[in-house]
GUVODREN-177977 format. One record per residue (C-alpha): residue in three letters; x, y, z. Coordinates in Angstrom, 3 decimals, m for minus. Layout:
N
PT type       c1       c2       c3
PT  ala        X        Y        Z
...
END
This chain:
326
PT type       c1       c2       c3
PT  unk   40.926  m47.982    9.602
PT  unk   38.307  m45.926   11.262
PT  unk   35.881  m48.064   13.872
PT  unk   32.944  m47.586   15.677
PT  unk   31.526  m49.274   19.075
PT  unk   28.090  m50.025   19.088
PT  unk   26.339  m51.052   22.061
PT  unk   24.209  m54.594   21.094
PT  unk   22.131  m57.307   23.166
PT  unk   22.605  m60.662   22.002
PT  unk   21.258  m63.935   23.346
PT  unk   22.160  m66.146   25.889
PT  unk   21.468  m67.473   29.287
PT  unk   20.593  m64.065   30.207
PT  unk   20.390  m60.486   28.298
PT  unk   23.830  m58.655   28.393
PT  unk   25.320  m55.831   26.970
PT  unk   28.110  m55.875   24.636
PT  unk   30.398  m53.978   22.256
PT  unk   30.777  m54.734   19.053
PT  unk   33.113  m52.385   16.977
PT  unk   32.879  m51.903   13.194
PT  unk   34.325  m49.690   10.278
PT  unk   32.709  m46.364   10.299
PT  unk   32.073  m46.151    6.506
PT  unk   29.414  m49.408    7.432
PT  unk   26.946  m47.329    9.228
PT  unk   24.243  m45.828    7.724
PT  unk   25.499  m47.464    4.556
PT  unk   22.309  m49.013    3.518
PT  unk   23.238  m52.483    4.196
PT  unk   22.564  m54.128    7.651
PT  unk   25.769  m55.567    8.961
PT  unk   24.723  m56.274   12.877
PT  unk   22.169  m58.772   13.519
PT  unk   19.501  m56.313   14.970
PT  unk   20.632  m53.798   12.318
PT  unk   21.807  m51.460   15.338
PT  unk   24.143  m49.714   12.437
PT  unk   21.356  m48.827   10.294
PT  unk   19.032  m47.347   13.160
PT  unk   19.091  m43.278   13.876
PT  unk   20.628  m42.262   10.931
PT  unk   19.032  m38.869   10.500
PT  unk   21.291  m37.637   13.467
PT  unk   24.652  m39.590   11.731
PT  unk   27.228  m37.569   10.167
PT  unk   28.397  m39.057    7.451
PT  unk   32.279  m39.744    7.330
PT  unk   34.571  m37.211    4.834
PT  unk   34.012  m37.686    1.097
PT  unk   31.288  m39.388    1.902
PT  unk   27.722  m37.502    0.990
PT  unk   23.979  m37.926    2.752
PT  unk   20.957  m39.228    0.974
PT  unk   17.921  m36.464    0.110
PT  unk   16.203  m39.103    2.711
PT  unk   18.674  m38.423    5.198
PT  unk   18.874  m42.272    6.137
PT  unk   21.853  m43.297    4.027
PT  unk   25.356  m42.376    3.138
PT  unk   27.302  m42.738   m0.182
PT  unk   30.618  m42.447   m1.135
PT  unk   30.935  m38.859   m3.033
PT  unk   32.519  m40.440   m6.217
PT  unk   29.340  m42.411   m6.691
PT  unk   26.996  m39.334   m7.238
PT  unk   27.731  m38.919  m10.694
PT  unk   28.215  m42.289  m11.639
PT  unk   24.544  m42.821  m13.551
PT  unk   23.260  m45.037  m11.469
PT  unk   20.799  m44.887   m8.408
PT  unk   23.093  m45.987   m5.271
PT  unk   20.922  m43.882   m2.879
PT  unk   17.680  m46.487   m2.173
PT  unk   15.283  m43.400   m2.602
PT  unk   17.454  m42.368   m5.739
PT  unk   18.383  m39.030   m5.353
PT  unk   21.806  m39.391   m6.469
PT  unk   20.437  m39.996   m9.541
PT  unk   19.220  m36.671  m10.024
PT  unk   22.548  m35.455  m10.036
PT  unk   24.476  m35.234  m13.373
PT  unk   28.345  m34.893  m14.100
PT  unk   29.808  m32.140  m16.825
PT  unk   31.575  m33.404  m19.413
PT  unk   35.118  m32.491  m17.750
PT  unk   34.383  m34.425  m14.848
PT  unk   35.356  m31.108  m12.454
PT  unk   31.781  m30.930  m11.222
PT  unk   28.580  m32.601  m10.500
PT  unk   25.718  m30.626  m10.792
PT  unk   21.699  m30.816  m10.243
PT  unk   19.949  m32.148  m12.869
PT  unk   17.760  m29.528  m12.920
PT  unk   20.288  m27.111  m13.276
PT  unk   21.074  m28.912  m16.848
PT  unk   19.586  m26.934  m19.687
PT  unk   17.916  m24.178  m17.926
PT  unk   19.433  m21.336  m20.242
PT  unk   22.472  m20.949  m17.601
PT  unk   26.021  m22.203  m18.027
PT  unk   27.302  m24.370  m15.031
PT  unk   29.947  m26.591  m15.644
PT  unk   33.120  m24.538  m16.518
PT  unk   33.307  m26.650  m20.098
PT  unk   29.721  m25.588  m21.007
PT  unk   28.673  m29.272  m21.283
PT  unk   25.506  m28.788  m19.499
PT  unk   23.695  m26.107  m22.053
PT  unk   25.116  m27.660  m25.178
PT  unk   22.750  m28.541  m28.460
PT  unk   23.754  m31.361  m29.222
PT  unk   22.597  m32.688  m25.634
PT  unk   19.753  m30.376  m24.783
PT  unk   17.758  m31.239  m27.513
PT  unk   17.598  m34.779  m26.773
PT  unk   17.202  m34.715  m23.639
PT  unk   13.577  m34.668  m21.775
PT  unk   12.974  m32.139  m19.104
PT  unk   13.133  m32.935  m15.405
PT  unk    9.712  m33.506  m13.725
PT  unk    8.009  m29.941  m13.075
PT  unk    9.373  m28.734  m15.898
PT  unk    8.600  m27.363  m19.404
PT  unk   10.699  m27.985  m22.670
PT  unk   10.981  m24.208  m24.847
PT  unk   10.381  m24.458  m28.518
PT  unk   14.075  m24.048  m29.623
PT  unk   14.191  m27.573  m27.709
PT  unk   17.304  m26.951  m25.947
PT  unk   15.995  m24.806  m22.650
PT  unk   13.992  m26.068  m19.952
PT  unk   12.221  m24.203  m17.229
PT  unk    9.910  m24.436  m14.152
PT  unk    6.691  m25.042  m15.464
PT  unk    5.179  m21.963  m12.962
PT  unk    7.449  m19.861  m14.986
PT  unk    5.023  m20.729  m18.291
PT  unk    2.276  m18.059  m19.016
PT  unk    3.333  m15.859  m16.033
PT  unk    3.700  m12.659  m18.202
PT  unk    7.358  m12.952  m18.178
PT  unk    9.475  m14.207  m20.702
PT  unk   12.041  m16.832  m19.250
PT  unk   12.803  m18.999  m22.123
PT  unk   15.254  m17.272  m24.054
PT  unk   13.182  m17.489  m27.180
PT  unk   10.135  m15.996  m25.794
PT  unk    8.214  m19.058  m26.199
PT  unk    6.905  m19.811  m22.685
PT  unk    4.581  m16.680  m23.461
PT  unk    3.611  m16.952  m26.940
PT  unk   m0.162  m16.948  m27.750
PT  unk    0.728  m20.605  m29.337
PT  unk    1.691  m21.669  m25.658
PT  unk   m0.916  m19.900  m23.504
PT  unk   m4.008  m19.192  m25.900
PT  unk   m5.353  m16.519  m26.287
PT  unk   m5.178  m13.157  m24.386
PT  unk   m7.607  m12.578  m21.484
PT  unk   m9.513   m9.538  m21.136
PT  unk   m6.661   m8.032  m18.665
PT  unk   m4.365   m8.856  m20.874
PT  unk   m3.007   m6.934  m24.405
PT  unk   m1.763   m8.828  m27.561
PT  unk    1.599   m7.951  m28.894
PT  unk    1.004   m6.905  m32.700
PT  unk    3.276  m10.237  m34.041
PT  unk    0.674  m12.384  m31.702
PT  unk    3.472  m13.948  m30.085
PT  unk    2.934  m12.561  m26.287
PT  unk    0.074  m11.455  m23.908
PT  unk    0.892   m8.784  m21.561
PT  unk   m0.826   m7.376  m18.570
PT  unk   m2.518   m4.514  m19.397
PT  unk   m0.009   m2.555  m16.721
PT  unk    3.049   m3.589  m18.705
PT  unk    1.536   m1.335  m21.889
PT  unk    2.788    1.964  m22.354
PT  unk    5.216    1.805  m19.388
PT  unk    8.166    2.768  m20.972
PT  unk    9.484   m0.335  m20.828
PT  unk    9.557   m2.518  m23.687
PT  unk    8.246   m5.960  m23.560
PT  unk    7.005   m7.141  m26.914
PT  unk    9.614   m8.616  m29.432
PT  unk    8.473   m5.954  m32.148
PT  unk    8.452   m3.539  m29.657
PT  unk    4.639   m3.170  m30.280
PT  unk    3.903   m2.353  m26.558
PT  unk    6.003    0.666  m26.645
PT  unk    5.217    2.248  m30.340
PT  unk    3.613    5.662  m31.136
PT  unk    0.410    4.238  m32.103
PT  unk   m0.159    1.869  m29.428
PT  unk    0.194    4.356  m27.030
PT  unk   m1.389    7.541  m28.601
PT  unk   m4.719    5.311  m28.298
PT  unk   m3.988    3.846  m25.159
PT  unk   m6.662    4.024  m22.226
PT  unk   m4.159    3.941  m19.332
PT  unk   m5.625    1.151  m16.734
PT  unk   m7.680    2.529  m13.413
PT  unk   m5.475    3.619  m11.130
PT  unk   m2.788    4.851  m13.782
PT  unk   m2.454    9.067  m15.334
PT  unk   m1.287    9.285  m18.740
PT  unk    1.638   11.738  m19.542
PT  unk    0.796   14.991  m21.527
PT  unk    3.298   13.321  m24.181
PT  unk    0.214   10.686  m24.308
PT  unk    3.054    7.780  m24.607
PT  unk    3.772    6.728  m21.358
PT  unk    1.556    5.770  m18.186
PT  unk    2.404    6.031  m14.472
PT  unk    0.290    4.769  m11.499
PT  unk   m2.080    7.682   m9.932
PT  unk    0.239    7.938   m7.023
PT  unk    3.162    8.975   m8.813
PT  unk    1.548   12.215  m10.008
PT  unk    2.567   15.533   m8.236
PT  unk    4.733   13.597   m5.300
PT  unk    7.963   16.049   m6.158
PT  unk    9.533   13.135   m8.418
PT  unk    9.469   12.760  m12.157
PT  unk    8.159    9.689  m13.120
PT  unk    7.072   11.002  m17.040
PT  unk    9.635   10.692  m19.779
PT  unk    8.188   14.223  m20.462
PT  unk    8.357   15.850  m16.686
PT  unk    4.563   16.281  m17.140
PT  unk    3.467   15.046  m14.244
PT  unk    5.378   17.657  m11.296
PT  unk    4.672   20.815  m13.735
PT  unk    2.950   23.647  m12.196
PT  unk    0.185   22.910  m14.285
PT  unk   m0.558   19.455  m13.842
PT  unk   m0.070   19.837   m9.860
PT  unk   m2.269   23.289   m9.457
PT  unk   m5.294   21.015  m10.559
PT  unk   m4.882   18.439   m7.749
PT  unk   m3.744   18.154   m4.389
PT  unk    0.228   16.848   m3.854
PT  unk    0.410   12.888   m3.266
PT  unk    1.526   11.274   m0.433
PT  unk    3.272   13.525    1.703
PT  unk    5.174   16.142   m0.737
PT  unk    4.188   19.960    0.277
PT  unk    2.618   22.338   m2.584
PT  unk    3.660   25.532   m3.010
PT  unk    1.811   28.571   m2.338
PT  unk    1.658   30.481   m5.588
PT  unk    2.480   27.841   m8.368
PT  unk    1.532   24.125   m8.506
PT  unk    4.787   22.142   m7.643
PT  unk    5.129   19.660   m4.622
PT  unk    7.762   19.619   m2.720
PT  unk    9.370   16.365   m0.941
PT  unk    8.644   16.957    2.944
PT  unk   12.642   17.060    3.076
PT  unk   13.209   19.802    1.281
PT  unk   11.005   21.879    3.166
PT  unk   12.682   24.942    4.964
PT  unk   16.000   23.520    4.365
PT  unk   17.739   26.841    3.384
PT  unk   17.571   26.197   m0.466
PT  unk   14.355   27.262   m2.903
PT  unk   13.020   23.838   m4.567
PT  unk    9.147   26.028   m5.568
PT  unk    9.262   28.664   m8.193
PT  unk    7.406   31.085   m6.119
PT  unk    9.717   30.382   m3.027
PT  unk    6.995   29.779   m0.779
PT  unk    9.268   26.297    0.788
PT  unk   11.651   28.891    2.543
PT  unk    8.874   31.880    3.342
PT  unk    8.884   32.654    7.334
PT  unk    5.283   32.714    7.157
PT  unk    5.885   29.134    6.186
PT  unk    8.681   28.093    8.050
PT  unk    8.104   30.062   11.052
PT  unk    9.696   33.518   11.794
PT  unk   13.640   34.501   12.463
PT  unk   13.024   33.269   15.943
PT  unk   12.146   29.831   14.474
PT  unk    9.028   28.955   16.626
PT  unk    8.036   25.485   16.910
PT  unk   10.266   22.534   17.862
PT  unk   10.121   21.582   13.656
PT  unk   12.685   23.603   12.894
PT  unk   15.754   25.467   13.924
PT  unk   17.502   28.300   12.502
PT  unk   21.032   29.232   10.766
PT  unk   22.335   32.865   10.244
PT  unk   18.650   34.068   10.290
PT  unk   17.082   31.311    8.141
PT  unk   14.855   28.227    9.369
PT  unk   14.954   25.314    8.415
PT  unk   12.855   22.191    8.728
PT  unk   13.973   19.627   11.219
PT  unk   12.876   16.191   10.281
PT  unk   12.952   12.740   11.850
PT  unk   15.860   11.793   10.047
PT  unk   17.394   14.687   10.606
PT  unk   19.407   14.269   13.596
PT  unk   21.292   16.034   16.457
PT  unk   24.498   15.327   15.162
PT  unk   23.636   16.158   10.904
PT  unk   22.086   19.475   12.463
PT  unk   26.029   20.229   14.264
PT  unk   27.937   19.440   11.198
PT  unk   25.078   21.756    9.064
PT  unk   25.622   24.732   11.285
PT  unk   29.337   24.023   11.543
PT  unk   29.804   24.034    7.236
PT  unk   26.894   26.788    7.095
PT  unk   29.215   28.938    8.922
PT  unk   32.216   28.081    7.587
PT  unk   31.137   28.644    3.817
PT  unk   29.467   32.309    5.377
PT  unk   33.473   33.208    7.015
PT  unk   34.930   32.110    3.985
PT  unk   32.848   34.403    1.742
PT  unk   33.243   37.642    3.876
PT  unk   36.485   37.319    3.720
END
Protein backbone atom coordinates (compact mmCIF):
# COMPACT_ATOMS: atom_id res chain seq x y z
CA UNK A 1 0.00 0.00 0.00
CA UNK A 2 1.40 3.28 -1.05
CA UNK A 3 1.14 6.24 1.86
CA UNK A 4 1.61 9.68 2.13
CA UNK A 5 2.56 12.06 5.26
CA UNK A 6 0.84 15.13 5.42
CA UNK A 7 1.73 17.74 7.73
CA UNK A 8 -1.82 18.89 9.75
CA UNK A 9 -2.67 21.26 12.85
CA UNK A 10 -5.28 19.97 14.95
CA UNK A 11 -6.71 21.32 18.19
CA UNK A 12 -5.81 21.19 21.56
CA UNK A 13 -4.38 22.96 24.49
CA UNK A 14 -2.07 24.52 22.16
CA UNK A 15 -1.46 24.42 18.15
CA UNK A 16 0.97 21.52 17.18
CA UNK A 17 2.14 19.96 14.28
CA UNK A 18 1.47 16.51 13.34
CA UNK A 19 1.71 13.74 10.74
CA UNK A 20 -0.90 12.08 9.55
CA UNK A 21 -0.16 9.43 6.77
CA UNK A 22 -2.70 8.27 4.17
CA UNK A 23 -2.99 6.10 0.89
CA UNK A 24 -1.66 8.00 -1.99
CA UNK A 25 -4.52 7.16 -4.43
CA UNK A 26 -6.73 9.55 -1.62
CA UNK A 27 -5.16 12.75 -2.59
CA UNK A 28 -6.40 14.84 -5.02
CA UNK A 29 -9.17 12.29 -5.36
CA UNK A 30 -12.02 14.63 -5.13
CA UNK A 31 -13.18 13.61 -1.82
CA UNK A 32 -11.89 15.34 1.41
CA UNK A 33 -10.57 12.73 3.74
CA UNK A 34 -8.54 15.09 6.43
CA UNK A 35 -10.48 17.37 8.48
CA UNK A 36 -9.02 20.67 6.98
CA UNK A 37 -9.05 18.93 3.57
CA UNK A 38 -5.07 19.29 3.58
CA UNK A 39 -5.28 16.25 0.81
CA UNK A 40 -7.37 18.10 -1.51
CA UNK A 41 -5.31 21.50 -1.36
CA UNK A 42 -2.42 22.22 -4.22
CA UNK A 43 -3.38 19.81 -6.53
CA UNK A 44 -2.33 21.52 -9.72
CA UNK A 45 1.38 20.73 -8.71
CA UNK A 46 0.26 16.75 -7.69
CA UNK A 47 1.27 14.04 -9.88
CA UNK A 48 -1.12 11.75 -10.09
CA UNK A 49 -0.14 8.06 -9.10
CA UNK A 50 0.39 5.32 -12.27
CA UNK A 51 -2.80 4.35 -14.12
CA UNK A 52 -4.23 6.95 -12.64
CA UNK A 53 -5.14 10.10 -15.16
CA UNK A 54 -5.53 14.15 -14.30
CA UNK A 55 -8.70 16.09 -14.67
CA UNK A 56 -8.87 18.88 -17.80
CA UNK A 57 -9.17 21.12 -14.40
CA UNK A 58 -6.04 19.89 -13.19
CA UNK A 59 -7.52 19.59 -9.52
CA UNK A 60 -8.51 15.93 -9.51
CA UNK A 61 -7.30 12.50 -10.30
CA UNK A 62 -9.18 9.41 -11.67
CA UNK A 63 -8.45 6.04 -12.01
CA UNK A 64 -7.63 5.46 -15.96
CA UNK A 65 -10.25 2.61 -16.31
CA UNK A 66 -12.93 5.10 -15.41
CA UNK A 67 -12.43 7.42 -18.52
CA UNK A 68 -14.41 5.48 -20.75
CA UNK A 69 -16.86 4.26 -18.51
CA UNK A 70 -19.94 6.84 -19.67
CA UNK A 71 -20.20 8.54 -16.85
CA UNK A 72 -18.82 11.98 -15.54
CA UNK A 73 -16.33 10.93 -12.54
CA UNK A 74 -14.20 14.09 -13.14
CA UNK A 75 -16.41 17.01 -11.06
CA UNK A 76 -15.84 19.42 -14.12
CA UNK A 77 -16.70 16.36 -16.47
CA UNK A 78 -14.14 16.06 -18.82
CA UNK A 79 -13.86 12.46 -18.72
CA UNK A 80 -16.95 12.47 -20.18
CA UNK A 81 -15.83 13.81 -23.30
CA UNK A 82 -13.88 10.90 -23.85
CA UNK A 83 -15.44 7.89 -25.70
CA UNK A 84 -14.31 4.11 -25.88
CA UNK A 85 -14.14 2.06 -29.48
CA UNK A 86 -16.08 -0.69 -29.71
CA UNK A 87 -13.01 -3.20 -29.02
CA UNK A 88 -12.31 -1.65 -25.89
CA UNK A 89 -8.29 -1.23 -27.06
CA UNK A 90 -8.64 2.54 -26.96
CA UNK A 91 -10.29 5.54 -25.62
CA UNK A 92 -10.44 8.29 -27.76
CA UNK A 93 -11.67 12.16 -27.82
CA UNK A 94 -15.00 12.61 -28.49
CA UNK A 95 -14.35 14.91 -30.92
CA UNK A 96 -12.25 12.75 -32.74
CA UNK A 97 -15.58 10.46 -33.25
CA UNK A 98 -17.05 10.98 -36.67
CA UNK A 99 -14.81 13.52 -38.10
CA UNK A 100 -14.27 11.59 -41.53
CA UNK A 101 -10.99 9.86 -39.92
CA UNK A 102 -10.69 6.29 -38.68
CA UNK A 103 -9.29 5.99 -35.04
CA UNK A 104 -10.02 3.06 -33.25
CA UNK A 105 -8.27 0.07 -34.99
CA UNK A 106 -12.01 -1.72 -35.33
CA UNK A 107 -13.41 1.35 -37.18
CA UNK A 108 -16.13 1.76 -34.51
CA UNK A 109 -15.75 5.40 -34.29
CA UNK A 110 -16.73 6.41 -38.16
CA UNK A 111 -19.36 3.73 -38.52
CA UNK A 112 -23.13 4.55 -40.02
CA UNK A 113 -24.94 2.99 -38.05
CA UNK A 114 -23.54 5.26 -35.06
CA UNK A 115 -22.66 8.47 -36.81
CA UNK A 116 -25.89 9.15 -37.95
CA UNK A 117 -27.46 9.15 -34.69
CA UNK A 118 -25.31 10.72 -32.99
CA UNK A 119 -25.30 14.75 -32.43
CA UNK A 120 -22.13 16.63 -33.01
CA UNK A 121 -19.86 17.80 -30.22
CA UNK A 122 -20.26 21.50 -29.24
CA UNK A 123 -18.37 23.74 -31.97
CA UNK A 124 -19.20 21.57 -34.39
CA UNK A 125 -21.23 21.11 -37.62
CA UNK A 126 -23.17 17.86 -38.72
CA UNK A 127 -22.45 17.24 -42.98
CA UNK A 128 -25.47 16.36 -44.98
CA UNK A 129 -24.64 12.60 -45.46
CA UNK A 130 -25.26 12.80 -41.49
CA UNK A 131 -22.45 10.69 -40.57
CA UNK A 132 -19.32 13.40 -40.57
CA UNK A 133 -18.85 16.11 -38.26
CA UNK A 134 -16.47 19.00 -38.43
CA UNK A 135 -15.25 22.26 -36.78
CA UNK A 136 -17.76 24.64 -37.47
CA UNK A 137 -14.74 27.35 -38.71
CA UNK A 138 -14.13 24.76 -41.27
CA UNK A 139 -17.94 25.62 -42.80
CA UNK A 140 -17.96 28.18 -45.73
CA UNK A 141 -14.13 28.62 -45.65
CA UNK A 142 -13.70 27.85 -49.43
CA UNK A 143 -12.48 24.47 -48.70
CA UNK A 144 -14.23 21.41 -48.86
CA UNK A 145 -13.73 19.29 -45.57
CA UNK A 146 -16.78 17.24 -45.37
CA UNK A 147 -16.25 14.47 -47.56
CA UNK A 148 -19.42 15.15 -49.46
CA UNK A 149 -18.70 18.65 -50.26
CA UNK A 150 -21.49 19.89 -48.28
CA UNK A 151 -19.88 22.33 -45.82
CA UNK A 152 -19.50 24.55 -49.10
CA UNK A 153 -22.54 24.08 -51.02
CA UNK A 154 -24.55 27.23 -51.98
CA UNK A 155 -27.48 25.37 -49.83
CA UNK A 156 -25.07 25.75 -46.73
CA UNK A 157 -23.47 29.18 -47.26
CA UNK A 158 -25.96 31.19 -49.62
CA UNK A 159 -25.20 32.60 -52.17
CA UNK A 160 -21.81 33.57 -53.77
CA UNK A 161 -20.29 36.97 -52.88
CA UNK A 162 -19.00 39.22 -55.38
CA UNK A 163 -15.27 37.73 -54.80
CA UNK A 164 -16.48 34.69 -55.10
CA UNK A 165 -17.41 32.33 -58.51
CA UNK A 166 -20.32 29.76 -58.64
CA UNK A 167 -19.51 26.28 -59.67
CA UNK A 168 -21.88 25.50 -62.78
CA UNK A 169 -23.92 22.50 -60.57
CA UNK A 170 -24.45 25.52 -57.83
CA UNK A 171 -23.13 23.38 -55.27
CA UNK A 172 -19.78 25.48 -54.27
CA UNK A 173 -18.50 29.14 -54.17
CA UNK A 174 -14.95 29.61 -54.86
CA UNK A 175 -12.62 32.50 -54.50
CA UNK A 176 -12.20 34.08 -57.51
CA UNK A 177 -8.19 33.04 -57.22
CA UNK A 178 -9.07 29.35 -57.12
CA UNK A 179 -10.64 29.80 -60.97
CA UNK A 180 -8.59 28.88 -63.74
CA UNK A 181 -5.62 27.76 -61.58
CA UNK A 182 -5.10 24.57 -62.88
CA UNK A 183 -6.29 23.04 -60.12
CA UNK A 184 -9.60 21.62 -60.00
CA UNK A 185 -11.99 22.45 -57.32
CA UNK A 186 -15.57 22.17 -58.46
CA UNK A 187 -17.26 18.64 -58.38
CA UNK A 188 -18.11 18.98 -62.24
CA UNK A 189 -14.92 20.24 -62.76
CA UNK A 190 -16.60 23.54 -63.92
CA UNK A 191 -13.71 25.73 -62.53
CA UNK A 192 -11.23 24.14 -64.74
CA UNK A 193 -13.29 23.65 -68.25
CA UNK A 194 -12.49 25.23 -71.67
CA UNK A 195 -15.22 27.63 -71.50
CA UNK A 196 -14.87 28.88 -68.13
CA UNK A 197 -11.57 29.77 -68.70
CA UNK A 198 -11.46 31.01 -72.39
CA UNK A 199 -13.78 33.91 -70.85
CA UNK A 200 -12.08 34.25 -67.77
CA UNK A 201 -10.87 37.84 -66.57
CA UNK A 202 -7.88 36.64 -64.51
CA UNK A 203 -8.17 38.63 -60.95
CA UNK A 204 -5.74 41.95 -60.42
CA UNK A 205 -2.63 40.93 -59.69
CA UNK A 206 -2.82 37.61 -61.86
CA UNK A 207 -1.38 37.22 -66.11
CA UNK A 208 -3.28 34.88 -68.10
CA UNK A 209 -1.33 32.19 -70.15
CA UNK A 210 -1.21 32.61 -74.03
CA UNK A 211 -3.15 29.10 -73.88
CA UNK A 212 -5.93 31.56 -72.24
CA UNK A 213 -6.75 28.49 -69.69
CA UNK A 214 -4.74 28.94 -66.88
CA UNK A 215 -3.84 32.06 -64.57
CA UNK A 216 -0.68 32.73 -62.53
CA UNK A 217 -0.06 35.64 -60.07
CA UNK A 218 1.87 38.77 -61.83
CA UNK A 219 4.99 37.78 -60.06
CA UNK A 220 5.40 34.54 -61.54
CA UNK A 221 5.80 35.96 -65.05
CA UNK A 222 9.39 36.11 -66.57
CA UNK A 223 11.21 35.00 -63.03
CA UNK A 224 13.22 32.01 -65.08
CA UNK A 225 10.49 29.36 -63.82
CA UNK A 226 7.55 27.95 -65.68
CA UNK A 227 4.58 28.41 -63.94
CA UNK A 228 2.10 28.07 -67.40
CA UNK A 229 0.90 24.65 -68.39
CA UNK A 230 1.91 26.14 -71.82
CA UNK A 231 5.64 27.62 -70.93
CA UNK A 232 4.13 30.98 -72.04
CA UNK A 233 5.10 32.94 -69.52
CA UNK A 234 9.46 32.62 -69.68
CA UNK A 235 9.26 32.73 -73.72
CA UNK A 236 11.36 35.24 -75.35
CA UNK A 237 8.38 36.89 -76.32
CA UNK A 238 6.42 37.32 -73.38
CA UNK A 239 9.71 38.43 -71.33
CA UNK A 240 11.17 41.02 -74.17
CA UNK A 241 7.92 43.10 -73.37
CA UNK A 242 8.61 43.47 -69.62
CA UNK A 243 11.31 43.67 -67.30
CA UNK A 244 12.44 40.08 -65.42
CA UNK A 245 10.64 39.65 -61.86
CA UNK A 246 12.17 39.51 -58.78
CA UNK A 247 15.68 39.00 -59.13
CA UNK A 248 16.15 36.64 -62.40
CA UNK A 249 18.72 38.40 -65.02
CA UNK A 250 17.43 39.04 -68.80
CA UNK A 251 19.37 38.31 -71.48
CA UNK A 252 20.91 40.63 -73.79
CA UNK A 253 19.61 39.77 -77.22
CA UNK A 254 16.38 37.63 -76.59
CA UNK A 255 13.77 38.00 -73.79
CA UNK A 256 14.48 35.10 -71.27
CA UNK A 257 15.36 35.64 -67.48
CA UNK A 258 17.70 33.94 -66.00
CA UNK A 259 17.71 32.75 -62.14
CA UNK A 260 20.59 34.96 -60.47
CA UNK A 261 22.25 31.36 -59.95
CA UNK A 262 22.75 30.49 -63.12
CA UNK A 263 24.49 33.48 -64.00
CA UNK A 264 28.19 33.00 -65.22
CA UNK A 265 28.19 29.56 -63.98
CA UNK A 266 30.05 27.99 -66.99
CA UNK A 267 26.83 26.61 -68.71
CA UNK A 268 24.48 28.76 -71.40
CA UNK A 269 20.79 28.93 -69.77
CA UNK A 270 19.87 32.37 -72.63
CA UNK A 271 19.54 31.58 -76.25
CA UNK A 272 21.74 34.37 -77.26
CA UNK A 273 24.44 33.34 -74.60
CA UNK A 274 24.69 36.62 -73.18
CA UNK A 275 24.67 34.71 -69.17
CA UNK A 276 28.34 33.51 -69.93
CA UNK A 277 29.60 36.72 -72.25
CA UNK A 278 32.94 38.32 -70.57
CA UNK A 279 31.49 41.56 -71.20
CA UNK A 280 28.94 40.21 -68.79
CA UNK A 281 30.74 38.23 -66.51
CA UNK A 282 33.83 40.14 -66.44
CA UNK A 283 36.97 39.38 -68.59
CA UNK A 284 39.51 36.14 -68.48
CA UNK A 285 41.08 37.88 -65.56
CA UNK A 286 37.70 37.71 -63.75
CA UNK A 287 37.57 41.28 -62.21
CA UNK A 288 35.39 41.87 -59.38
CA UNK A 289 35.22 39.83 -56.16
CA UNK A 290 31.57 38.25 -57.84
CA UNK A 291 33.15 35.85 -59.57
CA UNK A 292 36.13 33.66 -60.07
CA UNK A 293 37.40 31.86 -62.94
CA UNK A 294 38.02 28.08 -64.23
CA UNK A 295 40.23 27.12 -67.29
CA UNK A 296 39.57 30.67 -68.72
CA UNK A 297 35.83 30.95 -67.94
CA UNK A 298 34.10 33.08 -65.04
CA UNK A 299 31.76 32.28 -63.23
CA UNK A 300 29.39 33.94 -60.81
CA UNK A 301 30.13 33.55 -57.15
CA UNK A 302 27.05 33.78 -55.07
CA UNK A 303 26.21 33.89 -51.37
CA UNK A 304 25.46 30.42 -51.26
CA UNK A 305 28.12 29.58 -53.07
CA UNK A 306 30.80 28.82 -50.75
CA UNK A 307 34.60 28.40 -50.27
CA UNK A 308 34.46 24.88 -50.02
CA UNK A 309 31.54 24.15 -53.26
CA UNK A 310 34.00 26.57 -55.24
CA UNK A 311 37.22 23.73 -54.29
CA UNK A 312 35.27 20.72 -55.17
CA UNK A 313 33.99 22.81 -58.65
CA UNK A 314 37.52 23.52 -59.69
CA UNK A 315 38.70 20.12 -58.48
CA UNK A 316 35.76 18.06 -60.91
CA UNK A 317 36.16 21.01 -63.60
CA UNK A 318 39.60 19.84 -63.97
CA UNK A 319 39.27 16.47 -63.66
CA UNK A 320 36.46 16.10 -66.42
CA UNK A 321 39.08 18.67 -68.70
CA UNK A 322 42.30 15.73 -67.95
CA UNK A 323 40.02 13.10 -68.62
CA UNK A 324 38.94 14.44 -72.04
CA UNK A 325 42.50 15.28 -73.37
CA UNK A 326 43.43 12.21 -72.77
Amino acid sequence: MSLHSISSKVESCSPSLVVVCIQSTKICDGEQDLAAGEDEHLCENWSCNIGWVKCDDNKQCIEGKLLCDGQADCKDKSDSWWWSCADNARCIPNNDMCDGSQHCADGSDETLGMCSSRNCSFGFWKCADTIQCIQDHDRCDGFIDCNDGSDEWIETCGNCTEDEWACADKSLCLPSARVCDATKDCVDNSDESNYTCFNWTCPKGSWKCADKRQCIFDAWVCDANIHCADKSDETNETCSKRNCAGNAWKCVEVGQCVIPWGLCDGSNHCDDGSDEWPAVCGDTNCEGQLHFMVLGFCHHFNVVFQRKQIVKFVRSTLSASLRNAN
